[in-house]
SEVO-356912 format. One record per residue: residue in one letter; y, x, z of N, C-alpha, C in turn. Coordinates in steps of 0.001 Angstrom, whole numbers, plus 500000, padded with zeros to 6 digits. Each point is the difference from the previous one (the first is absolute). Layout:
! SEVO-356912
AYXZYXZYXZ/...
***
This chain:
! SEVO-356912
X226663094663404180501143499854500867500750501308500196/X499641500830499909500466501753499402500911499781499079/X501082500607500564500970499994498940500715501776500076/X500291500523499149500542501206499381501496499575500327/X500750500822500434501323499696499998500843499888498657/X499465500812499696501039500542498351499343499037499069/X499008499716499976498903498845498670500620498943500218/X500238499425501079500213498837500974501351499725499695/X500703500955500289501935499775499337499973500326498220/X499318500619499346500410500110498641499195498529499662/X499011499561500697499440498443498965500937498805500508/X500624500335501373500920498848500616501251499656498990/X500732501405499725500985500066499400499889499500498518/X499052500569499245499341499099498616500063499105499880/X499015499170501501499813498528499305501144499285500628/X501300500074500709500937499200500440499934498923498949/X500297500236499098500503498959499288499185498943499695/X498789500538499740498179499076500275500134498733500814/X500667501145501232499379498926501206501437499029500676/X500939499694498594501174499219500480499591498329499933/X500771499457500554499775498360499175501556499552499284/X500240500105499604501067499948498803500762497947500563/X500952500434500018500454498203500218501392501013499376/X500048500227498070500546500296499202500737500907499826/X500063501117498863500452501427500034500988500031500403/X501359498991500760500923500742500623500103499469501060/X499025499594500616499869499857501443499962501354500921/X500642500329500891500023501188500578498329500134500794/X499553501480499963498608500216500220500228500666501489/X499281499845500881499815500072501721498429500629499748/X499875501624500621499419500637500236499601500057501326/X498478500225500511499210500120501152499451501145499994/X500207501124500743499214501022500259499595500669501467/X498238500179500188499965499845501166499328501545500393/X499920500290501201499637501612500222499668499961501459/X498606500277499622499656500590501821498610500625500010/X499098499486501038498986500521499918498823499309500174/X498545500509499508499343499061500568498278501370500299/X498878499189500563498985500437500211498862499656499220/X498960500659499292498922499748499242499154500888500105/X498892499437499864498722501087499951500250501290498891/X499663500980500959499963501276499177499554499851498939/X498980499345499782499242500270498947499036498327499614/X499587499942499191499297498627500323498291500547500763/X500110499109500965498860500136500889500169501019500966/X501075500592500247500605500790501090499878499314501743/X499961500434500622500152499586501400501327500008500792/X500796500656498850501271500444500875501166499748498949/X501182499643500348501212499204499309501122501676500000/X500759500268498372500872500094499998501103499819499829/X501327500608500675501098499268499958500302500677498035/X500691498670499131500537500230498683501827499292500213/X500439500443498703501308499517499944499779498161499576/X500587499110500210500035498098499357501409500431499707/X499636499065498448501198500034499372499971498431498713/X500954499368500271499958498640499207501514500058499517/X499999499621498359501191499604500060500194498475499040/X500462499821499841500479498199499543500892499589499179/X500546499772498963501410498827499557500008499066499373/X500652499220500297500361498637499569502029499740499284/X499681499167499138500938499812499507500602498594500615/X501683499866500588500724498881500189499221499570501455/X499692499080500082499479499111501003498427499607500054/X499208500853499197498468500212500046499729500957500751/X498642499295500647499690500151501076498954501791499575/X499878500904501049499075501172499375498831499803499110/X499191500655499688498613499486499597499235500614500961/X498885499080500623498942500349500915498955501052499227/X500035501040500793498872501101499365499455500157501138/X498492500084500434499444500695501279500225501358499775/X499883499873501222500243501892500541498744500758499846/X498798499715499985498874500690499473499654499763498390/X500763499657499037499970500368498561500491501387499599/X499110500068499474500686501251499112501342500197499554/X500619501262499426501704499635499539499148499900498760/X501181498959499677500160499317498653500756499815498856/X499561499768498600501415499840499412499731498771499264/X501052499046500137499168498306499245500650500175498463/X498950499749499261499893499831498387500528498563499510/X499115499061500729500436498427499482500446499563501415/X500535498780500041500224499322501383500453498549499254/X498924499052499925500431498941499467498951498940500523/X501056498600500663499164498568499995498979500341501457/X499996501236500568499261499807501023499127501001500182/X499620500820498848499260500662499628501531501493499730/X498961501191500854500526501828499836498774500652499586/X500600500995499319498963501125499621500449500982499928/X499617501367500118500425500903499800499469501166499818/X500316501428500110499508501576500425500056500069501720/X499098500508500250499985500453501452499399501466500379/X500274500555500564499596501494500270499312500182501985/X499026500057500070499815500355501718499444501499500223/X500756500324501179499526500969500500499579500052501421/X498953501143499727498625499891501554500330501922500075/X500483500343501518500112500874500198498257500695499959/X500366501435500356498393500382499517499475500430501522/X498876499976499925498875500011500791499388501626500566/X501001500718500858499225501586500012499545499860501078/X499232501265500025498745500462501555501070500029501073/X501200500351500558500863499781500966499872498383500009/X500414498915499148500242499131500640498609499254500489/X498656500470499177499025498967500501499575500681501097/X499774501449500484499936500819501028498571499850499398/X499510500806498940498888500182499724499581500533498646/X499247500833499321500046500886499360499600498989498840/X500680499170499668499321498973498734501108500216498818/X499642499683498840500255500819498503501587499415499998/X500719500132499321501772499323500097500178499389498911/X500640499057500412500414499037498813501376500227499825/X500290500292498580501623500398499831500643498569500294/X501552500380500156501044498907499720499730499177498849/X499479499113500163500020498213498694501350499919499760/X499742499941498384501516499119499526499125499148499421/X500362498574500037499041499169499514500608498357498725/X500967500935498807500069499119498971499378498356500021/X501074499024499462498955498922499848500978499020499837/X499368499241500298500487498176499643500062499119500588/X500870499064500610500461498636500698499909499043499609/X499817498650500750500659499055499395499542498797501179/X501367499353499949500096498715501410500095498681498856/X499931499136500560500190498325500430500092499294500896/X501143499283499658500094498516500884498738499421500047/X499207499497501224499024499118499464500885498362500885/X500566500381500730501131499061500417501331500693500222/X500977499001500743501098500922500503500159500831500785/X498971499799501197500155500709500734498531500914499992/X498965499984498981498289500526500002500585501593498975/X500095500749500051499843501172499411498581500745498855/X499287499837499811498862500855499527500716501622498581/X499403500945500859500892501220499394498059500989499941/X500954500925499340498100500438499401500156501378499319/X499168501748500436501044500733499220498427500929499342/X499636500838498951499133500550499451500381501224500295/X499726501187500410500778501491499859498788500342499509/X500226501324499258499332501481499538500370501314501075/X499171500501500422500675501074500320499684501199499578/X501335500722499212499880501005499312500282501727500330/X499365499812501831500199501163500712499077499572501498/X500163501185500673498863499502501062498729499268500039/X500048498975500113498581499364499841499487499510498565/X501222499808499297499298499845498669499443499002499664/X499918498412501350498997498801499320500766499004499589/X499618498957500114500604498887499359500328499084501158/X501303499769500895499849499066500599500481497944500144/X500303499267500516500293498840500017500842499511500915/X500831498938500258500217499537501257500435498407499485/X499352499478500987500286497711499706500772499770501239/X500760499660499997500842499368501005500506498455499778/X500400499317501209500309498560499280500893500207501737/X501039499245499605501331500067500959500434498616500498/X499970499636501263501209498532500235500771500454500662/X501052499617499084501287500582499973500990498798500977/X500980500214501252500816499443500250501434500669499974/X500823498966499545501319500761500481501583499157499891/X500658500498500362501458499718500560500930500389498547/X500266500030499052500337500482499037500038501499500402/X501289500826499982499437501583500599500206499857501248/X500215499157500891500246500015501457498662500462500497/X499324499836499618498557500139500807498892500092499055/X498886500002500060499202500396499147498242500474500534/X499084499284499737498611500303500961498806499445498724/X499199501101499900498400499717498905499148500782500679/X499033499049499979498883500713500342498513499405499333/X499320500808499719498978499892499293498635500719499721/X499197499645499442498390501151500028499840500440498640/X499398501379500333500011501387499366498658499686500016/X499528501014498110499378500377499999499660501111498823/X499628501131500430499980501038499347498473500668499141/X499927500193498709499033500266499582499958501471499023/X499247500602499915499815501310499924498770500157498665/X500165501055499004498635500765499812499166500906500754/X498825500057499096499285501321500699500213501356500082/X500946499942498876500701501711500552501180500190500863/X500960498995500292500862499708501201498795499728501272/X499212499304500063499210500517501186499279501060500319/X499556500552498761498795501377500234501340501103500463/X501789499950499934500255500907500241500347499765501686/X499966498858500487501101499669501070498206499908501128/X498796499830499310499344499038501038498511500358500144/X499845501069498188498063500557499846500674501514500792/X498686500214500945499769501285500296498862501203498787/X500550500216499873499058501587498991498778500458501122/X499604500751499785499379501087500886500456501018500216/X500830500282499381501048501174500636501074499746500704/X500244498309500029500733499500501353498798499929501181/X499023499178499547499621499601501357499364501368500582/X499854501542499317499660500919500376501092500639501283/X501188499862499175501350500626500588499967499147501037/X500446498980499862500648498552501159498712499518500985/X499055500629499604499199499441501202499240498347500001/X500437499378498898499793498160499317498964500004499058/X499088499191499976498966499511498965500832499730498713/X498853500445499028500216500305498698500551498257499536/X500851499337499716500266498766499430500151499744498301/X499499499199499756500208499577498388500957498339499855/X500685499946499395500548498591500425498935499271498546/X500772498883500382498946499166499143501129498859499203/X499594498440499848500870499609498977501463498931500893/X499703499765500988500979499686500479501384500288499360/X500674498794499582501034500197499165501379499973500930/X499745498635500975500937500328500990500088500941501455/X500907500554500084499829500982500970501047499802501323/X500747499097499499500515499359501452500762498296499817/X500738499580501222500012498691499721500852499923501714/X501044499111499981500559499882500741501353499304500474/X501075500323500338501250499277500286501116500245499628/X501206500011499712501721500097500246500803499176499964/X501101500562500857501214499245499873501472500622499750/X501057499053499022500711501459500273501243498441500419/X501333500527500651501041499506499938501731501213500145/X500697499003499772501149499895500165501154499510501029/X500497500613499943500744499308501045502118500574499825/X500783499081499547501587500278500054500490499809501320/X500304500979500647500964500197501219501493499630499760/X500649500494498801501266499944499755500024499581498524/X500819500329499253500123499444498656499684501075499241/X500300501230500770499296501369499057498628500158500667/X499703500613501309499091500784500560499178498442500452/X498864500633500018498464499380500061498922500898500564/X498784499376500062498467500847500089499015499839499136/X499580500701499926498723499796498720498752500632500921/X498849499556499981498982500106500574498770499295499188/X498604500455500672498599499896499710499137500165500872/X498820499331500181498725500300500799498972500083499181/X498827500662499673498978499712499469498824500439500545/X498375499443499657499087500466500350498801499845499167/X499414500902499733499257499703499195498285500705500462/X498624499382499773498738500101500449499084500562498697/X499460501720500316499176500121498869499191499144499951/X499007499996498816498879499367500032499330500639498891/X498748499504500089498964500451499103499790501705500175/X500079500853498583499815501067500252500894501007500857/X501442499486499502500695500696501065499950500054501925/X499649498411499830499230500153501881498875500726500354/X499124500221498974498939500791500364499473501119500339/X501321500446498661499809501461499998500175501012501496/X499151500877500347500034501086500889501773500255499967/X500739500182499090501152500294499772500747499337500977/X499733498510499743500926499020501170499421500140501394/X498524499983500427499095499316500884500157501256500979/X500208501594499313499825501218500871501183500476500137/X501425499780499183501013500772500046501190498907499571/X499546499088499838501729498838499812499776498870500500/X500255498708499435499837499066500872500305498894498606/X499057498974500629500142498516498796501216499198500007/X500361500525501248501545498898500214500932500767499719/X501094499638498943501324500655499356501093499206500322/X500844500628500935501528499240500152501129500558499486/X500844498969499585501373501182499700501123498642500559/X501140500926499582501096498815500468501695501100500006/X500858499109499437501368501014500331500802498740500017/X501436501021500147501387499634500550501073500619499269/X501072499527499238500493500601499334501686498887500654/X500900500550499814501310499596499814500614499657498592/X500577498522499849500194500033498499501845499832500022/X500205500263498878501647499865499739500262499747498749/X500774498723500138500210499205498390501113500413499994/X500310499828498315501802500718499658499868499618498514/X501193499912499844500351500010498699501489498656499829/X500242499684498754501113499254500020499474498150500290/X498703499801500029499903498910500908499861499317500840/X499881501487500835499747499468501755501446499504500488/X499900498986500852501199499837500403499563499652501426/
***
């Protein structure tokens, strides 16, 4: 749910054209772009929320309606989009983890950029199931997951409400960096020596995101989420002595459509 400002606008701007629905190349195209702020755990398994920039943007061609993306996906860029079925590149980023923010002398995990892969379905009209693989090729370095499945309601863009359950799965070297204590942590930090074990999922939980048109340009874009370690990540000394199992986030952004088909 970390988003980079600058990563975040150069993949938005890329995939515009990805994320249009076409009702034919000279239908005039109506752009959505939204900007504000929101709150997320410092870190995963943090106790304490920081404020980041939310940023969504959207277009549609003629009289098609946006395309529904949750607000806790990764930015994206769609490859195929056909019959019901998207796929694509996706990139996430997890801010990094230093001794200031956990308030404790434990080893640092750099900034994650975390490469990877998407892909949604209709399983009805209104059932979502979306699903993403990352690598991460900085900071923690493991392999992570996320399953989501969405019921989606909405107003064409008048309105707009999904909500659905999360669930996030991890390797053992994305946990040994975020969740095993060394002995030269639990020496420093004062915490029993931890080893994680095979627990694949490491959390599991909730979101929702919506929409909302005030006027024919300006709108809101918003999210709630929550999500519950489990397995090794609940166990660890890491969470139990210095963070906490329960992760909330949630923002507020202002949106403004434009282009030659708003009317």
């Amino acid at each position: 749910m970390q988003r980079s400002i600058l990563c975040a606008a150069a993949l938005l701007v890329f995939a515009a054209p990805a994320h249009a629905q076409s009702e034919g190349e000279n239908a005039p195209r109506r752009y959505r772009i939204a900007i504000g702020a929101q709150v997320v755990p410092s870190y995963p398994g943090a106790d304490h929320n920081a404020v980041r920039p939310l940023l969504d943007f959207a277009t549609a061609r003629g009289d098609a309606q946006f395309k529904y993306e949750a607000a806790d996906e990764s930015p994206n860029i769609s490859l195929y989009d056909r019959g019901g079925f998207e796929a694509g590149i996706a990139v996430g980023l997890q801010s990094a983890r230093t001794r200031q923010r956990v308030g404790a002398d434990l080893s640092k995990v750099g900034f994650s950029v975390e490469p990877g892969i998407f892909a949604s379905y209709y399983l009805a009209p209104q059932i979502r199931a979306y699903g993403e693989l990352r690598q991460g090729v900085s900071g923690h370095k493991g392999g992570v997951a996320m399953l989501a499945l969405d019921y989606v309601q909405r107003d064409g863009d008048r309105w707009l409400l999904a909500i659905g359950p999360r669930v996030n799965l991890s390797d053992a070297k994305y946990r040994r960096a975020y969740f095993e204590v060394t002995q030269r942590d639990a020496t420093a930090a004062g915490i029993p020596v931890y080893k994680v074990g095979d627990n694949v999922v490491h959390s599991a939980g909730l979101a929702a995101t919506g929409t909302r048109q005030l006027t024919a340009r300006w709108g809101l874009y918003g999210y709630l989420g929550y999500e519950r370690l489990t397995g090794d990540a609940a166990r660890s000394p890491v969470t139990q002595r210095l963070g906490s199992k329960n992760q909330f986030s949630g923002g507020l952004a202002l949106s403004y459509t434009f282009g030659r088909g708003v009317r």
